[in-house]
Structures are given as C-alpha cells and as structure tokens.
N, C-alpha and C positions, 0 to 999 in steps of 0.2 A: 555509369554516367554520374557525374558530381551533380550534387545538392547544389540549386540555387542559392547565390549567400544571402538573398534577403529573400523573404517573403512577403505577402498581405497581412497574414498574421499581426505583422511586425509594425507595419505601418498603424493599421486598427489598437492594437494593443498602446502605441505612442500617443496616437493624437486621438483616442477616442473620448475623452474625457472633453478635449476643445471641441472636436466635434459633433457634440451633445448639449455645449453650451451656446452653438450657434445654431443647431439645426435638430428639427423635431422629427422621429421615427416611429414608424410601426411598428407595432407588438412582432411581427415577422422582421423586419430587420432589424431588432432590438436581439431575436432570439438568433440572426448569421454574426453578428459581431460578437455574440458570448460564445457562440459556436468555435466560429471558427480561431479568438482567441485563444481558447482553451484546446483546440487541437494537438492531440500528439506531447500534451503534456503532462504534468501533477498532479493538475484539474481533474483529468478525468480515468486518471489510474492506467492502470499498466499490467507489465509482466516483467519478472526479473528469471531472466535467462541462461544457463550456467553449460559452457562446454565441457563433455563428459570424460577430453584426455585432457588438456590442460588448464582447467579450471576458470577459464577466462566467462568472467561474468558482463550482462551486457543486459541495460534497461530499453525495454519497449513501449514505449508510453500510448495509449488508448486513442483514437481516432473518432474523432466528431459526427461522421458520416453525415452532415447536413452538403446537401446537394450545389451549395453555391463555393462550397470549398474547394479550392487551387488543390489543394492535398490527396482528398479523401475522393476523385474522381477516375484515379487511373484503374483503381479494383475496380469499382462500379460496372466502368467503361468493359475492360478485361473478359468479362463475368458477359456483357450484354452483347458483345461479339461474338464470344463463343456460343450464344443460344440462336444467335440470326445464321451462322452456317446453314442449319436445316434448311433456313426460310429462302434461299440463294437459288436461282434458276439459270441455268447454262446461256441465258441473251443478252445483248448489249446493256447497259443501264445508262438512262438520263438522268442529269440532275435537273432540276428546275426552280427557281427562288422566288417565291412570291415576298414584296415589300409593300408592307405599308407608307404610302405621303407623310412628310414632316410635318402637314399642320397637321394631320393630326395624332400626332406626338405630345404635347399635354392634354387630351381625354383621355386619350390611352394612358399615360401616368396617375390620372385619378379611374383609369376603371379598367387596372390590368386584366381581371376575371373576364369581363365581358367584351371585351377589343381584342383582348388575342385570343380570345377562344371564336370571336367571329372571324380573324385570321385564319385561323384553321379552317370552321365552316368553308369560307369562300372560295379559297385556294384549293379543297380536297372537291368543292363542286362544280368547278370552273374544271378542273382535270378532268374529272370522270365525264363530265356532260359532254366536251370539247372531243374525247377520247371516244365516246359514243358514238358520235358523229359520225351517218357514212360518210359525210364528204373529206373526213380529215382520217381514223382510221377503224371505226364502225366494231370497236371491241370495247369488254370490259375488263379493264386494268387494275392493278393492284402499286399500294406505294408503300412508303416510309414516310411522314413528315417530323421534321425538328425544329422548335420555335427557338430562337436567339435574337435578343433583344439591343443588342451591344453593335458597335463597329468598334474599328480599329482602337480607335482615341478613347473608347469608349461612354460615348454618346449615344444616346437614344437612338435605336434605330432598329424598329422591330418588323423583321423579316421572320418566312416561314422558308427551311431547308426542304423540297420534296426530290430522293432521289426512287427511280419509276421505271421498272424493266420496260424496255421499248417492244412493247408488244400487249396482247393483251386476248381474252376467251373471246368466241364469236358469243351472238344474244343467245344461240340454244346450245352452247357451252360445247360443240362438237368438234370444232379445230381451234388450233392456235394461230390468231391474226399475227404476223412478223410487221413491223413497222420500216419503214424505207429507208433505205441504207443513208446514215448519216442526216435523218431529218427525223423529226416524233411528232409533235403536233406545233401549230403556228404560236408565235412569242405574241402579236401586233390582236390575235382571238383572245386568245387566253387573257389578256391584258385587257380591252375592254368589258370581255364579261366578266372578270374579277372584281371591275370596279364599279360594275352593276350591279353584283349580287352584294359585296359587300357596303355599301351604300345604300340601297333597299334594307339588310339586315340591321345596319346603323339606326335609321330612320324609324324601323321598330320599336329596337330597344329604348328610342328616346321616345318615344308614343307611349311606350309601358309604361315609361316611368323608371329604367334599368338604370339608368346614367347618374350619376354623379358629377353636380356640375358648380363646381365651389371655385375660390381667388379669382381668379383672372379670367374664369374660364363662367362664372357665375350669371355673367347678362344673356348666354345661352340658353337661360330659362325661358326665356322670351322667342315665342314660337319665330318672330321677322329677324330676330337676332341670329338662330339657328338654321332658318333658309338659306339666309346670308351665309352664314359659314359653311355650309353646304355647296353652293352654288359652283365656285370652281372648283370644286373637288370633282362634279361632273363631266369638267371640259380638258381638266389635266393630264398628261400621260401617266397609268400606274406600272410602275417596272415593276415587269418579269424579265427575266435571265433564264434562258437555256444553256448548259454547258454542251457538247460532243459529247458523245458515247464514252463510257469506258472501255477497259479491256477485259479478264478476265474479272470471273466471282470474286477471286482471292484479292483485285484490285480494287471493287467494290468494296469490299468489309474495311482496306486499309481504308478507304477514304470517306465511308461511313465515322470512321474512329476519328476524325477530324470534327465532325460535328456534334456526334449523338452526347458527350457526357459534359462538352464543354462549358468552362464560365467563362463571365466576363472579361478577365484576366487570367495568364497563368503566370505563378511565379517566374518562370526563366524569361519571361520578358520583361521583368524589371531588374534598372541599373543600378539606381541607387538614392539614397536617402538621406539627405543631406541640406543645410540649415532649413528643415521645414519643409522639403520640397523634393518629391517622387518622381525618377527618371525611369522611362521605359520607354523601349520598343515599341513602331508600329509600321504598319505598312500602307504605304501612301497610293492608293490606287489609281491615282487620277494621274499620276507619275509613274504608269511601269510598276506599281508594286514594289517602288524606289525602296528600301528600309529607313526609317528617320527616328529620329528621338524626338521624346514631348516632354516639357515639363510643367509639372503643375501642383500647387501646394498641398501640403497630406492631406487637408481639410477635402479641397475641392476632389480631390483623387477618388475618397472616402466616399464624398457623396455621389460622383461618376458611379462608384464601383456600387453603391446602396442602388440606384435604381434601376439595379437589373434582378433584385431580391422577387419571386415571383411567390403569386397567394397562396398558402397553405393547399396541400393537394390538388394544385394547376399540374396537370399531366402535359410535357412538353416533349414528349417523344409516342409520336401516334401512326398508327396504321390505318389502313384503306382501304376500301375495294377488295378484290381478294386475299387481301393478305391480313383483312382485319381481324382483331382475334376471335372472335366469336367461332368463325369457319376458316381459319387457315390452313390447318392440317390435313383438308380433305381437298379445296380447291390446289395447293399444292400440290398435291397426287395426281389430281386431275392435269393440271397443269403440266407435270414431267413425262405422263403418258401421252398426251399429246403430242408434244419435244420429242416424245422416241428417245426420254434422259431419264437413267434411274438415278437417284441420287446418292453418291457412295459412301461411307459409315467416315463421320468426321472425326478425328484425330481425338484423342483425351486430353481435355482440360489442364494445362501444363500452366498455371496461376500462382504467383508470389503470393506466399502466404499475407494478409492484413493482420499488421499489429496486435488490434482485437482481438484478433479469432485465430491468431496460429495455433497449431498443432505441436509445435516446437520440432520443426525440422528444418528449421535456418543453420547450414551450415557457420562455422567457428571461424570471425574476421582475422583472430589470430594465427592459430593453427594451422586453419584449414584442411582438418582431417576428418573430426568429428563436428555430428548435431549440436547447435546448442536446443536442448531441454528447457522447458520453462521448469522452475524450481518456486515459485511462489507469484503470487497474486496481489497485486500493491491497489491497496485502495485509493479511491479520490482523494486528494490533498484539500484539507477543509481552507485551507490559504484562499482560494480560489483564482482565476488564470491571470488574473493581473501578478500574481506573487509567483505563479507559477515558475518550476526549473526548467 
C-alpha cells in the first residue's frame, strides 16, 4: 500500500509558527505538535539499516509514539487486537453509541477531564442498569467503550463507542442470559436514563466546584445563569445509536480496529495543500454517507485537528462489567463454560516490526533476498524537527 503524499505532519510543521501567532495552546498540545512534527524523523534518531547480499543501505527514522499521531497508531492498534482475541466470546455483538448534545460542547472543551470521563460514567451505567433489568434482559454484561471526540469535518463532537456481546451472566452467575434475536436492549430507555444520570452527575460536579467556567462560558457562575442552561438539556432527545448484530468474533476484532486507536484525522484522507488551504475527505451522513471534500485554511484545520488533543493520562479506551480488568480472566472462563465454548489457542503475533524497536528483520527493498540488519544507531539531530530531513 502506497504512502499518503501529504501528511498532518506537514501541515503543522507549515503553518505552525501562523498558528501560534493567532491562537493560544496547551502545554498538551504544545507537546502533539512537537510530537508529531518530529515523527519519523532527524529529530528523534533512527536506525541505519544495511542488507547483508547486496549492501543496500536504508534509514529508519524513530517514531513519536504520542497517541494523537496519524502515523505511530497502526502498531499500537496491531499490538491491542492481538491481546482482545482472548477476550472474544462465540455471541452476536452490539455496537451502541452514546453522544453528547452540542450545547454542551464548549464546557466540555474547557473541562475535557471531567465531561468525558462523566461520558463514560453514564453511558457504562445506563447499559448495565438497563441490562439488569428483568423487564429488558435481567443479566450482567460485560463491554468495551471508546471515547472519540471528532466527526467527519472534524468538529466537536464527543461520543462514547460501546461495542457489547448480546448476552450477559444471570445475578447468581449460573447460566448464560442469550439476548433476542436481532434486538438487545431499547435505544428511546437507554436514551432518557443516559440523560438523567449524566445531568444529575453534571450538576455535581458544578456544586463541587469541578467545572471550569471562563470566556463565554463565564456568567455560568451564576447559579440562574446555570439552571437556565440546564433547563433544555432536560427536555431534549440525547442520541443513542444501536447498530445490528455482527457476525463472527473475527468480524468483531475487524471492526473494533475502526475505532479503538483511531485519531482525529488520518493521513489518506487528505488531498491536498495548496495556497494555504487543506483539502480532505469526509463522509456526509445525512446524505447516504455520500463522500465529499472540505476545504479549509491550514490555520483553521490545525485548530479542528488541536481540539481533539485529550489531558495527560485520560484513558479512552475502557472496559466493563465482566470484562473489566480487574476480573476478566476468570468471569471469561465462566462465561465460555457456560457457552459449552472453549476458547481455541490464538494464532502468533505476525506484527511489522516499528521503526524504534525492530530487531532488524525487514527484508532488502532492493534485492529482496536477504534481511536488512540494523548496523548502527543515529542519534537525535540537535537541528531539531522544523530542520529536520
């Protein structure tokens, strides 16, 4: 598969400097734009490569591994599929998408920590209680969640991914509850008690004192100010989204890898770069999932692409119910012997060596006979990434 010809890299590395002079950042997105600048390049050293019949030499340059980069996500991703096979049970899977309302989309940009991490809270206790339920299916379930904060255009727009084997343990753990063919639990429940619990938990956090409430957003100080804003959040519809079942495990893990390491952007969906102004891909939902292009200037793209940068150790890929980590490996077991499903010994780790970290067993672009070898060790370029080759 061919390299995208432009990157993010490339955009950031152009107009970061305009970018900086119009618009103020965070010590965290201050440290994804040196990051990801310097990816895979001078910057941050390398490997120099050498094939062992024909001599054909070939540089590897060091990878960023900061989590918002286009680049440094397909190992990551690679690496955390191959460890979920274990976690995989022989039954249908639901997807389910909890979204947050637009307005409130600037508190949640001044207080990413505490807004998607009650995301998560609501969404993971809205499932289980709902799931509890004899009337809906009177088991205890296990999930996946993935926070992504982006749409297409990438705009604001922070949803929780939960994909959810359709099924789940009875309360004294002795059979496996099966969920109804092609139904799991109701979209119209789920949906108002999502927007109770997390509205209740809002309402907290601004009782504590948790919120940050500054520019525009600053008369919220004011308790009548804050009811007000309040007030239709209570009476509005919050989407949730059920998808249909999947098919096999093996189709679950592919469509896991859609979500779990993704960013904002990926390279291959940008077109191109030209007087000033970043053309990409997106997908028009409200049209069929029609394909269309956006255009819009480096500056604005940059800052698009800046406020999906999340706080220093925000965990966006979480587990649940049975499958959380504390006790997965034994309600698993449980769970299979129940199935009457052993689970059969997963294939070995067959993973493209990273940059960083090869072992120097990248076959010769040349040749193609022999390994290349790493033969030497190149340190960071004190240049640093703006000079970077």
């Amino acid at each position: 598969m061919s390299r995208p010809r432009l990157d993010v890299a490339e955009v950031l590395r152009r107009y970061q400097d305009e970018y900086l002079a119009a618009h103020g950042v965070s010590p965290q997105q201050r440290r994804v734009l040196r990051d990801l600048i310097a990816c895979r390049t001078a910057a941050l050293g390398g490997h120099l490569r050498r094939c062992q019949a024909c001599g054909h030499e070939q540089i590897a340059y060091n990878s960023c591994r900061n989590r918002h980069c286009p680049k440094c996500q397909g190992q990551k991703q690679a690496h955390w599929l191959e460890a979920q096979r274990a976690n995989l049970l022989d039954v249908p899977y639901y997807h389910i998408v909890f979204t947050l309302p637009e307005a409130l989309g600037p508190l949640a940009l001044q207080n990413k920590r505490t807004l998607y991490g009650l995301l998560f809270r609501a969404a993971a206790e809205t499932l289980q209680t709902i799931a509890r339920d004899e009337r809906h299916l009177g088991a205890r379930i296990g999930f996946t969640a993935v926070l992504h904060t982006w749409g297409q255009r990438l705009e604001h727009h922070p949803h929780v991914h939960c994909v959810v084997p359709a099924g789940g343990l009875c309360p004294d753990g002795q059979r496996w509850i099966l969920a109804r063919a092609g139904f799991f639990l109701p979209v119209r429940v789920l949906s108002r008690l999502f927007r109770g619990k997390y509205l209740a938990y809002l309402r907290e956090a601004y009782q504590a004192g948790y919120l940050v409430l500054a520019g525009r957003l600053k008369g919220l100080a004011q308790s009548c100010a804050w009811q007000a804003f309040l007030a239709p959040l209570y009476t509005m519809d919050w989407v949730v989204y059920a998808k249909p079942p999947f098919g096999s495990p093996e189709q679950v893990l592919k469509y896991l890898a859609q979500y779990t390491h993704r960013v904002a952007i990926s390279n291959r969906r940008l077109l191109s770069l030209e007087d000033g102004q970043v053309a990409f891909r997106y997908k028009d939902y409200r049209r069929g999932q029609r394909e269309c292009v956006m255009r819009l200037t480096a500056v604005e793209f940059m800052r698009r692409f800046l406020l999906h940068v999340l706080p220093k150790g925000f965990v966006r890929i979480r587990h649940y119910g049975f499958l959380a980590n504390r006790c997965r490996r034994d309600n698993l077991r449980l769970c299979r012997r129940l199935l009457g499903w052993l689970a059969p010994p997963g294939p070995e780790p067959t993973l493209a060596p990273d940059a960083a970290a090869c072992e120097g067993h990248t076959r010769c672009p040349a040749c193609r006979q022999a390994p290349m070898l790493i033969v030497a060790k190149l340190p960071p370029s004190r240049a640093g990434p703006n000079h970077a080759a």
